[in-house]
C-alpha positions as CSV (number, residue, x, y, z in Angstrom):
1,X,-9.5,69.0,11.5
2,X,-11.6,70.5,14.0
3,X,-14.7,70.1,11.8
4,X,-13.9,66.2,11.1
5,X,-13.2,65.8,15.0
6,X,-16.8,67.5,15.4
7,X,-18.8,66.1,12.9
8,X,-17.3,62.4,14.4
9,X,-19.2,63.4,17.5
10,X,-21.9,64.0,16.0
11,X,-21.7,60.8,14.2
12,X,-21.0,58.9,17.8
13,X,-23.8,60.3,19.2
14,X,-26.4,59.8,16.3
15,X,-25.2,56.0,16.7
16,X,-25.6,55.6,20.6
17,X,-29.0,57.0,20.4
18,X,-30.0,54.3,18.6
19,X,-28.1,51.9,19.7
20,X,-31.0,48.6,19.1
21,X,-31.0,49.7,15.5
22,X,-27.3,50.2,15.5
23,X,-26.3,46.7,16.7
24,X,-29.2,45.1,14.3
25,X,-27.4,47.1,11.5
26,X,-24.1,45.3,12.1
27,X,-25.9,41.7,12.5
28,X,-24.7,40.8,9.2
29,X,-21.0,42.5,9.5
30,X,-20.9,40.3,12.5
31,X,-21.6,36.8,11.2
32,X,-19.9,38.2,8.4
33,X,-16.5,38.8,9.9
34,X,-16.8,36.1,12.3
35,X,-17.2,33.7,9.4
36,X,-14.2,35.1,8.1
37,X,-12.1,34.3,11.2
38,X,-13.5,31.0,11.7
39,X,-12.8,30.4,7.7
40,X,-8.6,31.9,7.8
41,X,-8.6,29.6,11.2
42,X,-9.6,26.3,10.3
43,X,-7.7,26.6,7.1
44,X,-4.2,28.0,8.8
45,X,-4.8,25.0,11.0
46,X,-5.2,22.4,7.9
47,X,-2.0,24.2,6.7
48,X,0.0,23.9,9.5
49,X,-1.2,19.9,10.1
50,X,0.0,19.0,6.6
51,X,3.1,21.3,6.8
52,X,3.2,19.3,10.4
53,X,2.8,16.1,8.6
54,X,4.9,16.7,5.9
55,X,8.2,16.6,8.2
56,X,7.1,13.6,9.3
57,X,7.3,12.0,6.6
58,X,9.9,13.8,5.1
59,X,10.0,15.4,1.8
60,X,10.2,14.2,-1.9
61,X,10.4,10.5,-0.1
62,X,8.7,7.5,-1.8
63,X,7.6,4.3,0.3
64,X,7.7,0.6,-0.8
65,X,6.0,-1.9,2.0
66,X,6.5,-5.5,1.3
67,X,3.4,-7.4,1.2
68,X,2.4,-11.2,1.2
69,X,-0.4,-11.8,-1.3
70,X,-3.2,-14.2,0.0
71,X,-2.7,-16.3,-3.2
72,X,0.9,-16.5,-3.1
73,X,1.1,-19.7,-0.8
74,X,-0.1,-22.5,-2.9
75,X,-0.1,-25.8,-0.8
76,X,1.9,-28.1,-3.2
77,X,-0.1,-31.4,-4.4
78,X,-3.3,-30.3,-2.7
79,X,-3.1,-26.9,-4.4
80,X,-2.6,-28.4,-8.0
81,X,-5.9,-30.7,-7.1
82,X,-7.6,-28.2,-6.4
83,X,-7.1,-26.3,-9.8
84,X,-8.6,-29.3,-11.1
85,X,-5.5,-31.3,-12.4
86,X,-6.2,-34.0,-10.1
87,X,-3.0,-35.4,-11.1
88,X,-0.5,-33.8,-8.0
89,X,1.6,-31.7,-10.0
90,X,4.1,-29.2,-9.1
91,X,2.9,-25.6,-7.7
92,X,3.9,-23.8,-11.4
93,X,3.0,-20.0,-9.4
94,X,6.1,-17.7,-9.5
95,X,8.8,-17.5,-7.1
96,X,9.7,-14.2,-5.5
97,X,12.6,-13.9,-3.5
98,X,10.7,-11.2,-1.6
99,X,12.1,-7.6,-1.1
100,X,15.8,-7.6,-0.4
101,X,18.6,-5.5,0.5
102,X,19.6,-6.3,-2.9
103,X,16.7,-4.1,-4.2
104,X,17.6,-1.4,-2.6
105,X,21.1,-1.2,-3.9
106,X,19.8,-1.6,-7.3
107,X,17.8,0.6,-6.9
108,X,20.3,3.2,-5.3
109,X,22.7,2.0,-8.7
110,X,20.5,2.0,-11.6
111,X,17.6,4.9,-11.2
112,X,19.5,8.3,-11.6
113,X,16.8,10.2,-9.6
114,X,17.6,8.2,-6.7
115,X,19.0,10.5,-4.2
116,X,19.0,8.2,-1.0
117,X,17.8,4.8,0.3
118,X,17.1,3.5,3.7
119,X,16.3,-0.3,3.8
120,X,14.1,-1.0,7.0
121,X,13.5,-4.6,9.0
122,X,11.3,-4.2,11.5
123,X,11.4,-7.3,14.2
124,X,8.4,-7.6,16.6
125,X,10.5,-8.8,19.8
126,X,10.5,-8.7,23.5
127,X,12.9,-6.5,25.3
128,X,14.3,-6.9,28.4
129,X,16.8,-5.5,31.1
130,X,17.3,-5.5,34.8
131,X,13.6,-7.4,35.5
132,X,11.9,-5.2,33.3
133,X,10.5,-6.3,29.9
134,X,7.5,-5.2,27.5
135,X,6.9,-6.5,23.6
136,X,8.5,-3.8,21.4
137,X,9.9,-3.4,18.0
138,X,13.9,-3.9,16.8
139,X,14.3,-1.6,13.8
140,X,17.1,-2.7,10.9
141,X,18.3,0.9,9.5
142,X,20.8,2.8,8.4
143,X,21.9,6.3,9.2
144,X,20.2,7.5,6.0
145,X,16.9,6.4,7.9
146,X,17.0,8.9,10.8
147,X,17.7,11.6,7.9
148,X,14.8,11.1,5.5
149,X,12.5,10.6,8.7
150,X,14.2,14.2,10.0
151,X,15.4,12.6,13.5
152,X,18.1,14.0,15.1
153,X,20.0,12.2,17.9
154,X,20.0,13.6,21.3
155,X,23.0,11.8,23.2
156,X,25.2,9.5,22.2
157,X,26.8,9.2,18.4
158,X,24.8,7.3,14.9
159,X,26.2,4.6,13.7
160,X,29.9,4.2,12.6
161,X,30.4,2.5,9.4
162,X,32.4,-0.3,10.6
163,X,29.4,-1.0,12.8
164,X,27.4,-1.3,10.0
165,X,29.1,-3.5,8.0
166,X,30.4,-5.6,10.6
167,X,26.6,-6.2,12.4
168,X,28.2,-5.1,15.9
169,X,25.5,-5.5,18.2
170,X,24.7,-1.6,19.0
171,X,21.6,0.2,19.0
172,X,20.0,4.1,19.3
173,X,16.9,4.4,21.5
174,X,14.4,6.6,21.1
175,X,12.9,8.5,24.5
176,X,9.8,5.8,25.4
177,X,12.2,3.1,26.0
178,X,15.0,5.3,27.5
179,X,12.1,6.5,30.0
180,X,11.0,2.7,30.6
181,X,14.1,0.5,31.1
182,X,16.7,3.4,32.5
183,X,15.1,6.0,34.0
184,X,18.0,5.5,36.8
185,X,20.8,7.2,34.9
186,X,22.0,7.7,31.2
187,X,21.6,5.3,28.6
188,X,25.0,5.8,26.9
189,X,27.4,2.4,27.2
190,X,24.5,0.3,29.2
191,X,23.4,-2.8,27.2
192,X,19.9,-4.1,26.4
193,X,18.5,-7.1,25.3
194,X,16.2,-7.4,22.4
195,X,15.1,-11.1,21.7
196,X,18.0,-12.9,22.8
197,X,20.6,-10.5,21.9
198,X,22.4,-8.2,24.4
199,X,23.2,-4.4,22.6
200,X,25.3,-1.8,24.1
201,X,23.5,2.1,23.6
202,X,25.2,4.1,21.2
203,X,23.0,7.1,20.7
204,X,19.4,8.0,22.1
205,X,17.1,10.1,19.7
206,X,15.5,13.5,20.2
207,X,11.4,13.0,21.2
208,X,9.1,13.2,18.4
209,X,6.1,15.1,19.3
210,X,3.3,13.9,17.2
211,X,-0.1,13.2,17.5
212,X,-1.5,9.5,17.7
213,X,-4.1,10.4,14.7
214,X,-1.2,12.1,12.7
215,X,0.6,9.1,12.9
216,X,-2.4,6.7,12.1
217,X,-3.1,8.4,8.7
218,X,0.1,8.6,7.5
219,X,1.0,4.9,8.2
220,X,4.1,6.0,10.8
221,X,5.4,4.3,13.8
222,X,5.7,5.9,17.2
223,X,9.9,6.8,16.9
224,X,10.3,7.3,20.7
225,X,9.3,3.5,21.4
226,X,11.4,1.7,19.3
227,X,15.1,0.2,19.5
228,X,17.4,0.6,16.0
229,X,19.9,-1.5,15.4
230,X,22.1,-1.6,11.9
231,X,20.6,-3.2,9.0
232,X,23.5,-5.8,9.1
233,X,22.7,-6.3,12.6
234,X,19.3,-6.8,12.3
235,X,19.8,-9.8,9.5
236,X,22.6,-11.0,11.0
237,X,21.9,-11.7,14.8
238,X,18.3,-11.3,15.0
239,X,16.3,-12.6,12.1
240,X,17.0,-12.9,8.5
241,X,13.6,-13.9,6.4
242,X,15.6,-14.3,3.5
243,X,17.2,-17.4,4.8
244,X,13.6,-19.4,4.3
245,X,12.9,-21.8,1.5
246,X,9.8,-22.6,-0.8
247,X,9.4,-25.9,1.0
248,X,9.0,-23.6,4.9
249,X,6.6,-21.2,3.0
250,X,4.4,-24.4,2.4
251,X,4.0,-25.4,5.7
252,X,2.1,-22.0,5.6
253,X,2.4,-21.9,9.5
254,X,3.9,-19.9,12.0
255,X,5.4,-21.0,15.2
256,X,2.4,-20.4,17.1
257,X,0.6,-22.8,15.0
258,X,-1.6,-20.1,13.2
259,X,-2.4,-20.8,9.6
260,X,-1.7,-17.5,7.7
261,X,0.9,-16.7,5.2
262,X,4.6,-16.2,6.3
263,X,6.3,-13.1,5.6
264,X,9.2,-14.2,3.2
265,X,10.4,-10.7,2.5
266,X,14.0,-9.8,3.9
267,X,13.2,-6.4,4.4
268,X,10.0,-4.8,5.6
269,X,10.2,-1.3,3.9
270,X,12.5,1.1,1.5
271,X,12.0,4.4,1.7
272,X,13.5,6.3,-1.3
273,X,14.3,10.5,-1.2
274,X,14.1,11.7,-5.0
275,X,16.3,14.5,-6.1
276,X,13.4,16.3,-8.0
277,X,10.2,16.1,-6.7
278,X,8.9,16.8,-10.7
279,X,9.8,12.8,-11.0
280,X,8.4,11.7,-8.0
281,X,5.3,9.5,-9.7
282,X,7.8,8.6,-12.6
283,X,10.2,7.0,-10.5
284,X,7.8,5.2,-8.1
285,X,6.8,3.9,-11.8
286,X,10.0,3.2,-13.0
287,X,10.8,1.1,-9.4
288,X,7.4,-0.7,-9.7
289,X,8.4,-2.2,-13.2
290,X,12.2,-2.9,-11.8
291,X,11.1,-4.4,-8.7
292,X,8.2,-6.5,-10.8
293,X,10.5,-7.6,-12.8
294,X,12.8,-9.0,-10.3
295,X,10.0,-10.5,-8.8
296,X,9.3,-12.9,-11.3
297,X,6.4,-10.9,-12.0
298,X,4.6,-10.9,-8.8
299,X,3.7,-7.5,-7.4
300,X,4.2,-8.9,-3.6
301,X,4.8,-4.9,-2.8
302,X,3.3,-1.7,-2.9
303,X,4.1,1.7,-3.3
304,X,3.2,4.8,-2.0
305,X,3.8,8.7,-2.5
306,X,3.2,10.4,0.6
307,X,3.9,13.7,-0.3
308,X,1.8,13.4,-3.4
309,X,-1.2,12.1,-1.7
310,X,-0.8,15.1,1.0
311,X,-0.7,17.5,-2.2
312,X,-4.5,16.4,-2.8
313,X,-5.4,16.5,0.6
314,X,-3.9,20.4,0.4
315,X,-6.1,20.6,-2.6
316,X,-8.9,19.6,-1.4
317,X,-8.9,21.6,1.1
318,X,-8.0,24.6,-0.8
319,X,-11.3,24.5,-2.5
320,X,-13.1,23.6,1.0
321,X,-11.8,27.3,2.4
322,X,-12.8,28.7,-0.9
323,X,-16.5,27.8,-0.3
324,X,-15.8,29.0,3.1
325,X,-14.4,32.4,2.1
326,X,-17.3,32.7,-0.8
327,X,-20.0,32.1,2.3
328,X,-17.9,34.7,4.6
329,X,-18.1,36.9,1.9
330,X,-21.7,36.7,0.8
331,X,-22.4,37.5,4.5
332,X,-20.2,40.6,4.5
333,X,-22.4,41.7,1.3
334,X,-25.5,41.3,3.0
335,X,-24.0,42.8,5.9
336,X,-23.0,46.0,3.8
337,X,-26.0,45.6,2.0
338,X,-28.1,46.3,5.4
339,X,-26.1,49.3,6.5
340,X,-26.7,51.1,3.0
341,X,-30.6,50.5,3.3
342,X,-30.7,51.7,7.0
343,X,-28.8,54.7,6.7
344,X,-30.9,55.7,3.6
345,X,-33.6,55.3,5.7
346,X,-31.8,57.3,8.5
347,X,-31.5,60.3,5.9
348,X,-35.1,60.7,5.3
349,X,-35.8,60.4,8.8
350,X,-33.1,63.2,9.5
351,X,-33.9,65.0,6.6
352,X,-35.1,68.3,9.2
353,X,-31.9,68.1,11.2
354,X,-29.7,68.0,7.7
355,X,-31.4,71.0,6.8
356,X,-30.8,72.5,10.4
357,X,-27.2,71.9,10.4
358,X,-27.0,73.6,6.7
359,X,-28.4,76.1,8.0
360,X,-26.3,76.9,11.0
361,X,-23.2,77.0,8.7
362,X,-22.4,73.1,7.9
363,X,-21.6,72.3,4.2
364,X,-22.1,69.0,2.0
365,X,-18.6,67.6,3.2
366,X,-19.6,67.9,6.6
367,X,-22.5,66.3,6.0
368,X,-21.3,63.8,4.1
369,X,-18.4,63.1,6.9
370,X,-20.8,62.8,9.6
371,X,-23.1,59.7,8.2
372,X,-20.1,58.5,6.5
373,X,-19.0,58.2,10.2
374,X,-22.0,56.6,11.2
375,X,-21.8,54.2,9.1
376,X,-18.4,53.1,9.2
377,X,-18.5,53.5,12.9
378,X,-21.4,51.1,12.8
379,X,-19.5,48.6,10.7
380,X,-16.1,48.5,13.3
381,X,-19.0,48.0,15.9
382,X,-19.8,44.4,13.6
383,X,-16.2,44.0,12.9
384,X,-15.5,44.0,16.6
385,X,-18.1,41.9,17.5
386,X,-17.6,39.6,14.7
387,X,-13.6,39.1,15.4
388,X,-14.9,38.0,19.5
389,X,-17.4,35.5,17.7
390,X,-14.9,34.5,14.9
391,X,-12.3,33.5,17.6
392,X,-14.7,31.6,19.9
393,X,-16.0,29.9,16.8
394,X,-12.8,29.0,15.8
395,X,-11.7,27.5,19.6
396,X,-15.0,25.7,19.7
397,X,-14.6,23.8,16.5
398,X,-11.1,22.9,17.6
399,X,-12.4,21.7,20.9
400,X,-15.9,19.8,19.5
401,X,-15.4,18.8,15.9
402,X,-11.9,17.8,16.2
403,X,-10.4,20.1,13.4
404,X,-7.3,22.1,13.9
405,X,-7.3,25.9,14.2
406,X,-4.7,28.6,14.2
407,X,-6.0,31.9,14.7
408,X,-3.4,34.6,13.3
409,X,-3.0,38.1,14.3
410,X,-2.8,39.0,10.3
411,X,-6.7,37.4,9.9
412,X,-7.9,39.4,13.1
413,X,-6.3,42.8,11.5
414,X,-7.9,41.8,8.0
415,X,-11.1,41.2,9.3
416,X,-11.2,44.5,10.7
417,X,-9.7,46.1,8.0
418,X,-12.6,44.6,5.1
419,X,-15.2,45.5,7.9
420,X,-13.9,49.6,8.1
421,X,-14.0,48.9,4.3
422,X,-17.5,47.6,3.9
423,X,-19.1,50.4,6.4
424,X,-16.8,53.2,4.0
425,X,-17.6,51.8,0.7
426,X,-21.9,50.7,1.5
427,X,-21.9,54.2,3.3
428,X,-20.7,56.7,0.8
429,X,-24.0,56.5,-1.3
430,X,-26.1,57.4,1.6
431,X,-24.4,60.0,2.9
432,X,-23.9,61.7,-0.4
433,X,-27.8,61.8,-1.0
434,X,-27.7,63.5,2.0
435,X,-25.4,66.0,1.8
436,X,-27.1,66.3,-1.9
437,X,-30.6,67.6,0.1
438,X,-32.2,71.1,-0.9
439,X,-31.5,72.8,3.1
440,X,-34.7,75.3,2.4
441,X,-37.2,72.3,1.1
442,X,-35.4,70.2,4.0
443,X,-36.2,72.7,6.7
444,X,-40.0,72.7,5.2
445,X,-40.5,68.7,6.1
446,X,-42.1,67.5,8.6
């Protein structure tokens, strides 16, 4: 042991008196490890963002947003003119009743992968209480909608059934508008009045922390700033599409006087959780065809697989940290590469003082230790280095390019672990050709 412990020092010492050519050695170790960092960061930081976003949505969920085609309001007589009858007949386009709460029980009856359903009506109204009012949104749901959308009330109770069925006029808050309208004691009991309906505060939900972009891409309200009432509620005392005819639809007006398309549709959204997510696309398939169907063949919907579409974003950027890990480890070779060449160069230049030590009593092994040393002591030199660059790499593109990074304790420890490794392995060679020298003929150079 003492030998090791002296031929280290010896080591130490042959790398601090050249310490220019030392750090130059470990260049490529450096931008090596650093890469490697900056690589395990940025993609623990995709990770966690689609892990992040996957709660969000919820898992094995499928999404079906009613939509109001631009063809799908044909303007009676002039319409028919238009098509070049000339004659006034009859709009002959098909008649949809829209997306219904009907759907989503058949839904919930006749597709046996079908493990829960939450209808959704989403009313753009004002709200108002004690002088204070702002435009918001009245959400129709049912309890299965805070489930699949893994919100968990903080106060208060979710809806009872009888609730539900009966449309009482109740709601559940989430934090925004609890902050906004009363901020001067708890929520539970008090009423508030959305359009011009008064509703007592059942329940207030837990804040959602998310962030704004998060939200964006994956289509998704802001939770905290909404007021939801039951389904039945929502239809009932508020607003019920449902209730309009073909000859309202081809007025192809809203109250404001705006011509555009009015939305027919009953509901606004379903939002389906499979039992196996193996059958996720086949059942989005299988409800397309159902819902076509009893839509008179007019495909005034779309569906969406959130979790399916985050898969391929995962993908993709699976292969994007590949290339990254490919570059980081090209760099390390290069970087190993250099500390091979130099210390064979270091041997020839030491060849006199290997054949001194040999012949002062030191063997091969302890030659062969003491530029092994050097050169792994050279490479934790890079490794160091490169884990201080890695980590201000990886906090510098979080800061100026926008892209999350989550730098782990287990990527800092195998950074260092594959730079000890790259100084052990690219070292070996050299210091075996020098413990390999002749003492006598290396005591005769110059």
């Amino acid at each position: 042991m003492q030998r090791i412990i002296f031929n280290f020092y010896l080591a130490l010492e042959g790398v601090m008196a050249n310490q220019l050519r030392a750090i130059l050695t470990a260049l490529g170790i450096i931008f090596g490890v650093s890469a490697v960092i900056a690589m395990l960061a940025i993609g623990s930081g995709a990770k966690q963002s689609i892990l992040d976003q996957m709660k969000l949505i919820g898992t094995n969920n499928i999404v079906v947003k009613s939509i109001v085609p631009s063809n799908d309001i044909e303007g009676g007589d002039d319409a028919a003119t238009a098509a070049g009858d000339g004659q006034g007949k009859k709009d002959k386009s098909p008649w949809s009743p829209g997306l219904t709460i009907y759907d989503a029980r058949t839904i919930a009856e006749l597709v046996p992968t079908v493990e829960e359903i939450s209808p959704e009506v989403i009313l753009p109204l004002n709200i108002v209480r004690q002088g204070k009012h702002q435009k918001g949104r009245c959400i129709g749901v049912t309890n299965t909608f805070f489930e699949l959308n893994n919100l968990q009330i903080a106060k208060g109770t979710a809806f009872h059934y009888l609730q539900l069925d009966e449309g009482k006029p109740v709601c559940i808050i989430g934090k925004t508008i609890e902050k906004k309208f009363f901020n001067d004691g708890n929520a539970i009991g008090k009423r508030i009045k959305c359009g011009n309906v008064w509703l007592t505060v059942i329940g207030i939900l837990e804040k959602r922390i998310a962030e704004k972009e998060s939200l964006a891409n994956l289509g998704i309200r802001d939770y905290n700033a909404d007021i939801y009432v039951p389904v039945n509620t929502a239809l009932l005392r508020l607003k019920n599409r449902a209730l309009l005819n073909k000859g309202d639809l081809k007025e192809n007006r809203w109250d404001d006087g705006s011509d555009k398309a009015q939305n027919y549709h009953q509901l606004d959204r379903l939002v389906v959780r499979v039992k196996d997510s193996k059958k996720l696309q086949a059942t989005a398939d299988i409800m397309a065809r159902m819902l076509k169907r009893k839509h008179s063949g007019k495909v005034d919907f779309e569906i969406e697989v959130p979790e399916l579409l985050l898969q391929q974003q995962q993908k993709t950027q699976e292969t994007f940290n590949f290339v990254l890990a490919v570059i980081a480890g090209i760099s390390l070779l290069v970087g190993g590469i250099g500390i091979m060449n130099i210390m064979l160069a270091s041997v020839l230049e030491r060849i006199k003082e290997i054949g001194v030590r040999r012949s002062l009593g030191a063997n091969q092994q302890d030659i062969v230790f003491q530029f092994l040393f050097e050169a792994v002591f050279i490479s934790l030199i890079g490794g160091l280095l490169g884990i201080i660059l890695g980590v201000v790499a990886a906090k510098t593109i979080a800061s100026y390019a926008d892209i999350p990074t989550v730098v782990s304790t287990w990527s800092i420890v195998l950074s260092f672990g594959v730079a000890a490794s790259v100084g052990l392995v690219f070292g070996l060679f050299p210091a075996q050709k020098a413990a390999a020298q002749d003492p006598i003929k290396a005591l005769r150079s110059d």
